[in-house]
N, C-alpha and C positions, 0 to 999 in steps of 0.2 A: 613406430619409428617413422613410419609414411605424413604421416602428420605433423613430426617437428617442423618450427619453422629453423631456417638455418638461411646463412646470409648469402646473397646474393639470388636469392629466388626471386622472380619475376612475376606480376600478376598483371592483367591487362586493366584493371582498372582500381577507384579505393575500394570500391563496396568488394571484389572479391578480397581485398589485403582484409577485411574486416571481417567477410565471412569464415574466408582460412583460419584465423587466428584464433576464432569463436569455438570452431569446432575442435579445434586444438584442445584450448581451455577446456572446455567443457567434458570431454572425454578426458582430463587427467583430473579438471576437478577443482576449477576455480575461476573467478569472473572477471570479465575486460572492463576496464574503463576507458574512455577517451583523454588520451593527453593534447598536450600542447602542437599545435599544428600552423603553417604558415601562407597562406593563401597570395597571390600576385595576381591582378588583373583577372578576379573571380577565377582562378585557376589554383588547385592546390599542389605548394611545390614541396612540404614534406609533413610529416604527420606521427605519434606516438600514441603508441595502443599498450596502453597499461595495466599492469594486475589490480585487480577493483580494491585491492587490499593497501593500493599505492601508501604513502605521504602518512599523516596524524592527523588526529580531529583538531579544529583550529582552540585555542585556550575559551576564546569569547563562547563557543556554544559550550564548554565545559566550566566558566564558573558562573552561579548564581547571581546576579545583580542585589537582587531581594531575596535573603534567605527564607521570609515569610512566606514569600506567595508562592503558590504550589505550582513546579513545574516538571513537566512531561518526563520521565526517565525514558531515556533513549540509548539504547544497545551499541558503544562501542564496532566499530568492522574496520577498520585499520586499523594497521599494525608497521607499517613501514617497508611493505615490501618493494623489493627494488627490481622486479621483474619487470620487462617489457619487448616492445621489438619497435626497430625506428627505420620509416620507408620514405625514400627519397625519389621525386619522379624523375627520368632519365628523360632525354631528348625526343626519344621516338612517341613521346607520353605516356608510357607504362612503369611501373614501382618496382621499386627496389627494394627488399630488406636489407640496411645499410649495417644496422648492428642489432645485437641483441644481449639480455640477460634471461638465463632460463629457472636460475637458481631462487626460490621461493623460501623465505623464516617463516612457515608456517603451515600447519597442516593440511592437506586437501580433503575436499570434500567426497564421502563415499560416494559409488555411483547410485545408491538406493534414495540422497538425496539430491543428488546431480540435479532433479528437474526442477529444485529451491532455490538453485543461485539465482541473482539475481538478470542478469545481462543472458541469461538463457532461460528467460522467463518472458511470452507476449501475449498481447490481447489479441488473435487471430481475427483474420475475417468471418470465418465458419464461427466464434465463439463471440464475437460481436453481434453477428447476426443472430445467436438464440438469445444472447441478452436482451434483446430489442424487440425480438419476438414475445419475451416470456414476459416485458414490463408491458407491453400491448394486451397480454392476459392474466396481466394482473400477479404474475410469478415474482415475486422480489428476488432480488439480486443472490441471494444465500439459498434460495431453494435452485434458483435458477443452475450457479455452480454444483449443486447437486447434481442436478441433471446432467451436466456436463461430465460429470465426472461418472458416472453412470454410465451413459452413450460412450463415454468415449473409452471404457473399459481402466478405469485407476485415475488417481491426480495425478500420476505422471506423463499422463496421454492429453491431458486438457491444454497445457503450455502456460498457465498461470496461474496464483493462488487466489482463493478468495477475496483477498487484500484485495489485490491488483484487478479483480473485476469490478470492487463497489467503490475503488479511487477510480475507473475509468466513467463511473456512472456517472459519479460524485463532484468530477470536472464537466460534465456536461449539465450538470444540475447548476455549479456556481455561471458557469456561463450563461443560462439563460433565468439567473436570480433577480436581473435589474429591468429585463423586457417582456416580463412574465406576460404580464396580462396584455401589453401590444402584442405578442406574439397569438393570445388566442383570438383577438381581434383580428388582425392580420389572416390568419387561418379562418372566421367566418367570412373572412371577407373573399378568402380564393373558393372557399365552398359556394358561397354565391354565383361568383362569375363564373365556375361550371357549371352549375345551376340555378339558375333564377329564382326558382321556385324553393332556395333555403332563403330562410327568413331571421333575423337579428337587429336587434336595438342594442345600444349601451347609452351610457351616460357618466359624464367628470366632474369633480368638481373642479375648485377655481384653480388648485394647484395641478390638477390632471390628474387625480388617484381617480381611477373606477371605481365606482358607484352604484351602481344597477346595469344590467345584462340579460336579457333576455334573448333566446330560441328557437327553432323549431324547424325542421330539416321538412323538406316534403313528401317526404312517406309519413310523418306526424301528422302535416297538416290536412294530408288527404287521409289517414285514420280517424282523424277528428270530423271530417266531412258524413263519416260514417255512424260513428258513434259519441254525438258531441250532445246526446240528451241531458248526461250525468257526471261530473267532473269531480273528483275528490284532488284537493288540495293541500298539502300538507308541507311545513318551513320549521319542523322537528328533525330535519334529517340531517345527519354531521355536516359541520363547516368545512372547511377547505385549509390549507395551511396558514393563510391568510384573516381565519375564520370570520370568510364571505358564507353567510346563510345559503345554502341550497334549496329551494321551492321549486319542486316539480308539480307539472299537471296531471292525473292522472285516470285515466277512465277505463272504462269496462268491454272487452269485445265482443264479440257472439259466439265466443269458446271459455265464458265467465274467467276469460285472463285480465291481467292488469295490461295495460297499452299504456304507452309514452306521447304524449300531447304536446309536452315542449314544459321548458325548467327556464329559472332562472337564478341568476347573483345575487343579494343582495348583500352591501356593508352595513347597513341600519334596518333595524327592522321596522320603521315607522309608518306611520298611515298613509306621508306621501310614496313612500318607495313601494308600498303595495299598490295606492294607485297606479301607479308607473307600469306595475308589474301586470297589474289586469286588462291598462289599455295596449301596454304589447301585446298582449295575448289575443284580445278582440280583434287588432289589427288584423294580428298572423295569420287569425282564423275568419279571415274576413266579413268584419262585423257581426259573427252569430255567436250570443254568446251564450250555455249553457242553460236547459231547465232546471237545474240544481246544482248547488255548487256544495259542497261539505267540508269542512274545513274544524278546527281541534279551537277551543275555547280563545279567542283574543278578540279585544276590543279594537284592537287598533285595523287587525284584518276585516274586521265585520264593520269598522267604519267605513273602508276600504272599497270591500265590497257595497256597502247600501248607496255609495256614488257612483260607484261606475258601472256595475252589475245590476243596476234598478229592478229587471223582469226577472231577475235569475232570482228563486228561492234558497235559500241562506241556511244550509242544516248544521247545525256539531254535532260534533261525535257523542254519540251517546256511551260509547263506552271509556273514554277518560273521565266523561265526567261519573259514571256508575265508580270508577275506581278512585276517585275521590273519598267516597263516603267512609270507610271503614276510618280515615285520619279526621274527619269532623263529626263523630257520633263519640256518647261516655262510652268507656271501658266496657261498661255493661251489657252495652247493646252493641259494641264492636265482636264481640263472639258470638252473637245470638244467631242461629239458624233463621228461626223464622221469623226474624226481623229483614235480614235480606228477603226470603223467602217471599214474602210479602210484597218486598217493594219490587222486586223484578217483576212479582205477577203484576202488581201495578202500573208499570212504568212498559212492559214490554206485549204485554196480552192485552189492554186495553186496545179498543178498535175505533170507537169515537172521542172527540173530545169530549164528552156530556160525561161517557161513560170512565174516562179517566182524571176527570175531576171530584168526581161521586168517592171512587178507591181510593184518591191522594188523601181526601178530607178524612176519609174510614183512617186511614196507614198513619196519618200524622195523627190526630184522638189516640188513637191507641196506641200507641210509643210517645206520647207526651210530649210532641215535638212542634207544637204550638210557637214555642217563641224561641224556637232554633231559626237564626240569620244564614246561614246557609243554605238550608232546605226551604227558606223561602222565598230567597233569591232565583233558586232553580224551579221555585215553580212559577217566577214572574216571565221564566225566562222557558215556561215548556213550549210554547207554539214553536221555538228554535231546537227542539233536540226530542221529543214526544213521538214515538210513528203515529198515534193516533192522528198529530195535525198533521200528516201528507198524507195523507191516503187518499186524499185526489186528486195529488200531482203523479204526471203517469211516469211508472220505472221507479217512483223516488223508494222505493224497498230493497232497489237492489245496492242501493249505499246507507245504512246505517250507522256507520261506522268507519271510520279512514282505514279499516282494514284494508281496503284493494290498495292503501297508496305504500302503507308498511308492507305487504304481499313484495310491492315493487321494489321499497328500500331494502327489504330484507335481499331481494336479489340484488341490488345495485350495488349493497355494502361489501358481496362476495368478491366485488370488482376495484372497489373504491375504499380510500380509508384517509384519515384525518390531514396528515402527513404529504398528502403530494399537491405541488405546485399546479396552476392551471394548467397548462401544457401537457403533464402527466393526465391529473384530470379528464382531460379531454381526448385522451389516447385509451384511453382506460372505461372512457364512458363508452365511447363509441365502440369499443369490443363490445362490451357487454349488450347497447342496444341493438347491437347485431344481434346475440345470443336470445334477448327477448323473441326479434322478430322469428330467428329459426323456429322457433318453441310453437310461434303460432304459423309458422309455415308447414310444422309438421302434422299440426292440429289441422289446420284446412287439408290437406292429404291423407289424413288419415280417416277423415269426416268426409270427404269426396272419393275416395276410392275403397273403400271400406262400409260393411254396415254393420249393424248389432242386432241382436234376437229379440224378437217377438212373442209379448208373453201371452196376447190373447190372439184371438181370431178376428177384433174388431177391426177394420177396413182403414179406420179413421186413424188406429194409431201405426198403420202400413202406411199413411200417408203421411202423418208426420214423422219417421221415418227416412222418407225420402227429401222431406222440406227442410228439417232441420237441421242442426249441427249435433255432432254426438252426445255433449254436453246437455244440451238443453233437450234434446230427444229425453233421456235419462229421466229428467224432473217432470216431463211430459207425459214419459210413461207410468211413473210414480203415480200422478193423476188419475193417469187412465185405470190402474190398479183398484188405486182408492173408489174412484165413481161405478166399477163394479162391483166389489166385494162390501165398500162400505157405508152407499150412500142411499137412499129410500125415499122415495117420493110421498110427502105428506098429505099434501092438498093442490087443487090445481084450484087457479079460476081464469075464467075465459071471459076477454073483451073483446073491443073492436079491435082486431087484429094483433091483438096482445095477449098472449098467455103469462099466470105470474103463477110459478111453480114453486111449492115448497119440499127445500130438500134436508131431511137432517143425514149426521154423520156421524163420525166416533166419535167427534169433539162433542157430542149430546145438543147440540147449537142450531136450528132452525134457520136455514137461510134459503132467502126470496130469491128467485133467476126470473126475471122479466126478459120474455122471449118473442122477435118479432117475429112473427109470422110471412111477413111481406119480404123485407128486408134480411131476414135469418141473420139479425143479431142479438145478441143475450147479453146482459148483466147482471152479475152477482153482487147482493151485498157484502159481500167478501174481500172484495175490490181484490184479490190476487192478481187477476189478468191487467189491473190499470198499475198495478204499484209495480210488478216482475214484465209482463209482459207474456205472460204464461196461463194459459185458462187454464182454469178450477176445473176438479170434479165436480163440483155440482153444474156447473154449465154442459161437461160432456157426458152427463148424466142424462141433462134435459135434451142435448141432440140427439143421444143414442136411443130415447124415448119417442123422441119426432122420427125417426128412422133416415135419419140423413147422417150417413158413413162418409162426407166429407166436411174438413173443417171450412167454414165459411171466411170468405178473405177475410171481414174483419176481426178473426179471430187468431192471424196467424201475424205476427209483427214483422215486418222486415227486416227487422237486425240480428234476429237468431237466424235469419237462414245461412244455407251452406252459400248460397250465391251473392249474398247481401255485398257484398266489395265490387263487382262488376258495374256500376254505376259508376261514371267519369265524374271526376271532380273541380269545381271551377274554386280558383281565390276570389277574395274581394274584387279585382279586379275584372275576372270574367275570363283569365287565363286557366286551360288546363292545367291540374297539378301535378305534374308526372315525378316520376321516383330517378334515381340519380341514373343519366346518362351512362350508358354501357359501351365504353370504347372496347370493338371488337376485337384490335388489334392487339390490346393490353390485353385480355381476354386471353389471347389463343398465346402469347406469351408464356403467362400465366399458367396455362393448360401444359405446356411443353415444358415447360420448366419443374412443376409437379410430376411428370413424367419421366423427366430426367432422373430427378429426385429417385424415385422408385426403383428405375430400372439397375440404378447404380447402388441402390441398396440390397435389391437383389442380386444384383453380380458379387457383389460383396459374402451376402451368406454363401451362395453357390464356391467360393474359392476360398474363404477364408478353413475348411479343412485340410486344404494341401497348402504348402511354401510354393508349392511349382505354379499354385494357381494365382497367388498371390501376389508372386513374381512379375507374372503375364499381366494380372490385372494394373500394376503399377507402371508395368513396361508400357504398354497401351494407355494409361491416361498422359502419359510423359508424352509419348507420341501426338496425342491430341491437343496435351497442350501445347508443343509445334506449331501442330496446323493452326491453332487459333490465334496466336500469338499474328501468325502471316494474316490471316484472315482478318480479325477483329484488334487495331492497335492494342496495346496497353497505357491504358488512360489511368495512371493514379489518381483517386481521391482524396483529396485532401479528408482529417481529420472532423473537418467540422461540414464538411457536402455530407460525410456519412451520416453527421447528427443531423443536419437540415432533412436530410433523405427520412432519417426516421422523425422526426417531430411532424415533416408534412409541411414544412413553412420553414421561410430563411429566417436567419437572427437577425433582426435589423441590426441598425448600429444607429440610428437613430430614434430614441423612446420619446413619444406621449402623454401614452397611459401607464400610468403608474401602479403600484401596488401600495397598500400602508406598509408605514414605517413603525409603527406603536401596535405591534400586535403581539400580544401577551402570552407566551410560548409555555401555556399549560397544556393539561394533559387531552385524551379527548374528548373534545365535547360531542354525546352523542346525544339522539334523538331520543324524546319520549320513551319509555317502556312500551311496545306493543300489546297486540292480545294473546301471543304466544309466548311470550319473554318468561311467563310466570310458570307453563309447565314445560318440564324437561322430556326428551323428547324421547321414545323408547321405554317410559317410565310406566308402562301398562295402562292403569285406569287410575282417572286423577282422580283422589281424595279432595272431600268438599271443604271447601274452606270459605271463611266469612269473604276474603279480601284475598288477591293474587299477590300485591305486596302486603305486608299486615309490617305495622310498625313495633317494635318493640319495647317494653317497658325496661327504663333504666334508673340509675341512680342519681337524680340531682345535684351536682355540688354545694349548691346554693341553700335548696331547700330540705337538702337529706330525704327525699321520698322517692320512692318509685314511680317516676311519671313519663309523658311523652316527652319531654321538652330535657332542654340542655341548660347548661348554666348560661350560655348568650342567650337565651330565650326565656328565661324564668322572670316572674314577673315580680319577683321579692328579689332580684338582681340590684337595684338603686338603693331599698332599704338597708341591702348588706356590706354596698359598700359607704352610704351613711358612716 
């Protein structure tokens, strides 16, 4: 009864006539809408607050124009009700309920759905805030309310429905539909001016759509300072909404992780838009560009690259093209064991070129593949994709394959997916290369404050131990394993200050260590230590022989060590490249705010057993919010400072850069199959199989046979329809 409105009650402003009236409604169990109201010299002089159920739907949204074309059925919520209450302002400037109707045609709503009406239905600050949070980690809008509803104990505690959270998205997604890509320009652009040292290009065409886009933040470009020997390159990885091509750079650290180099856009994937994309890059990384660059079979790339990349050696991936084969070989020999068998020992154990031209001539005679055009294209083409021909480019072993760049897709796609706009995109990126860098933050930590056991007595591998990173210790130790247990000194001969030691192994294989004597350095025919970076057993076979229990510097490379990052980095320019400016004051905000978080969470479990404590708890933040209220004004946000606040960048209102208009809203396009795509994970030990994908035999319409091809691809297709 406390809560009827009844006439002639007094409120000191609208907003309480309109919270009065709400809480009314809601607690019997039906929803307000705003009526007709009078305003005088920006002053309001009366106003009606109505049952949401007011009036009838108008005719025009009830009848059909075109009975044909399909349209939306929409739920009826009027019914004519003539409830209301009508407030007049008085002199003093305070409201009046002037009159009212209290009588409702129609049922209320129970109170188990009461938190469904709609006018008692909002997008909270607190629920704004995790949706913002949860699209920053990649959480869509539907798991997000999950969550929500979760933490917050029932959907009746959250204060809105799912609906009502993916239309608040949904209005921020069409607002910033038209200034997409000036807005992520706009945002490299503030990244810049707090830091100099972020680096970006773009490019327009003649109408202003974006075109090409290039990156690279300066914790990249000073990771590339470190490890910019070997670069795998890969523009197989999903599009964007837009679908702009995504090509990131991607390279190796000295915890054998994937590292981020810098990415770029592309709307074409042509020869010029890759040159475009390599001299950004060279820029960024001030003019040094890569001893090897690896990259997935395209012409257009590897035009690309032999212009602008000149010293950088050019590898494909040998394993798309390995996965090729099973779709261009007969039926016959697409099941055959040691038909693969054969050509992998071919193609992967080969150590020189002599020696893997000898096995190719052997592998093709014997499967009759003389005047197969495929397989003789790929051997015009082995100097580009063979390990045999790098084995004396130093490190080029540790990319064989785009694996490190799929390693990095595969985590990026956790984060990223077909569907979101640049802006998203970019909110989305930037978590996750956060989450990269942790990963090796916790690897240098764990590699610096940590060690690992010792499996012999030898001195030497105590020493790498200390020098290395835990990773590479690992393979080190392996090594060291093998040169005890398995390796045996054949024959020595002794020169002018040169020892040439022969060592065999498991492998049954003879190989020579030329050892200086002067200088204490070694090399193996084996080349491991020039391709990885990693001496051989046989070379610490022949140290442990010379009785020197330490490795000689040139045997220890400076990018596996644990201290290898401690070297300052300059750009092209000659500037230090430092990592983004740490405002302390934001910092200690930050810090206190987290703390608040906590401690109010904890006050929370500690009283949420009693009502009495709960009370207290409530009483005391009301009081707080008093004091803050005096302390710190209350400064409303507008709607859209809250989306600026999270995008990171204002909306302009004047666009540029544009996005295309003709972009073809299929499904998505993803990357390449990788090297894991083809076993499932958990699935014990893989069964051997000719091919990862193997294509299967079907029925032609055309030709009635069981073959690989389809009726658009049959080659008696023209005959049949003759």
């Amino acid at each position: 009864e406390e809560l009827k409105p009844k006439v002639g009650m007094i409120f000191d402003d609208i907003g309480s006539v309109m919270e009065f009236y709400k809480t009314y409604a809601h607690n019997v169990g039906f929803g307000v809408r705003l009526g007709q109201q009078k305003v005088v010299d920006n002053v309001l002089q009366w106003k009606r607050f109505l049952c949401a159920k007011e009036g009838f739907r108008t005719k025009k949204g009830m009848i059909a124009i075109d009975p044909a074309k399909k349209r939306r059925k929409v739920k009826l919520t009027r019914c004519g009700c003539e409830a209301y209450i009508y407030v007049t302002r008085e002199s003093d400037g305070k409201y009046r309920i002037a009159s009212l109707t209290e009588y409702h045609n129609h049922p209320f709503v129970p109170p188990s759905q009461q938190h469904l009406i709609r006018s008692n239905r909002q997008v909270s600050e607190r629920v704004k805030t995790t949706l913002y949070d949860c699209q920053r980690a990649s959480i869509g809008t539907a798991l997000a309310y999950r969550f929500l509803h979760v933490d917050a104990g029932g959907f009746e505690h959250v204060g809105c429905t799912k609906k009502d959270l993916q239309n608040h998205y949904g209005v921020l997604k069409n607002k910033i539909k038209n200034c997409d890509a000036q807005m992520l320009v706009d945002q490299f652009g503030r990244l810049k001016a707090l830091n100099p040292a972020f680096f970006y290009e773009y490019e327009v065409d003649d109408v202003g759509t974006l075109v090409r886009l290039f990156w690279a933040d300066a914790s990249s470009r000073k990771i590339y300072g470190h490890f910019n020997d070997v670069v795998s390159f890969d523009s197989t990885y999903n599009t964007n909404q837009y679908e702009y091509i995504f090509a990131p750079f991607t390279g190796v650290n000295h915890h054998m992780q994937s590292v981020f180099f810098g990415a770029g856009f592309l709307l074409h994937e042509t020869t010029d838009s890759y040159a475009w994309l390599f001299t950004a890059f060279l820029r960024a990384m001030g003019g040094i560009a890569p001893r090897l660059i690896i990259t997935d079979e395209c012409l257009r790339m590897k035009n690309a690259i032999g212009k602008i990349l000149r010293n950088t050696a050019h590898r494909l991936c040998m394993w798309h093209i390995m996965e090729k084969v099973p779709g261009k070989v007969h039926p016959e020999l697409k099941n055959d064991l040691a038909f693969y068998d054969r050509l992998k020992h071919c193609v992967w154990n080969s150590e020189t070129p002599a020696e893997f031209e000898d096995r190719w001539k052997s592998f093709i005679t014997e499967f009759k593949l003389e005047d197969h055009e495929w397989f003789a294209k790929k051997y015009m083409l082995r100097a580009t994709w063979i390990p045999a021909y790098f084995m004396n480019i130093p490190l080029a072993g540790l990319l064989r394959t785009t694996s490190i760049s799929e390693s990095a897709n595969s985590f990026f796609k956790r984060f990223i997916c077909r569907r979101l706009t640049f802006v998203e995109f970019w909110l989305r990126f930037d978590t996750a290369l956060k989450c990269q860098r942790q990963n090796e933050l916790i690897a240098d930590n764990t590699s610096q404050y940590t060690t690992t056991e010792l499996l012999t007595s030898w001195d030497i591998e105590r020493q790498a131990r200390a020098l290395f990173t835990h990773e590479i210790f690992e393979l080190f130790q392996a090594q060291v394993l093998a040169a005890r247990d398995e390796c045996d000194v054949q024959e020595m001969a002794n020169g002018e200050g040169i020892k040439i030691i022969s060592i065999s192994d498991q492998y049954k294989k003879i190989r020579e260590v030329c050892y200086d004597t002067k200088t204490m350095t070694a090399k193996c025919n084996c080349k491991l230590f020039k391709s990885t970076g990693i001496i051989c057993r046989h070379i610490i076979r022949v140290l442990r022989g010379a009785k020197i229990n330490e490795l000689p510097s040139s045997c220890v490379l400076k990018r596996w060590q644990k201290n290898c990052k401690r070297d300052i980095v300059l750009d092209g320019e000659g500037n230090v490249l430092e990592e983004k400016f740490i405002d302390q004051v934001d910092m200690a905000v930050k810090r206190k705010i987290a703390a608040v978080r906590n401690k109010l969470e904890d006050l929370i479990q500690n009283a949420k057993g009693s009502m009495e404590g709960i009370e207290l708890l409530h009483t005391s933040l009301c009081n707080v919010e008093l004091d803050l209220a005096q302390l710190v004004p209350d400064v409303a946000c507008s709607t859209q400072e809250n989306q600026e606040s999270f995008i990171g960048s204002a909306i302009p209102k004047h666009v540029t850069i544009l996005t295309p208009t003709d972009v073809n809203g299929r499904g998505t396009c993803s990357r390449i199959k990788g090297h894991r795509d083809g076993v499932k994970s958990g699935s014990g030990e893989k069964s051997r199989r000719p091919g990862i994908h193997q294509k299967v035999a079907r029925k032609c319409n055309i030709c009635k046979e069981l073959v690989f091809h389809d009726a658009g691809t049959c080659s008696k297709k023209q005959t049949a329809q003759q």
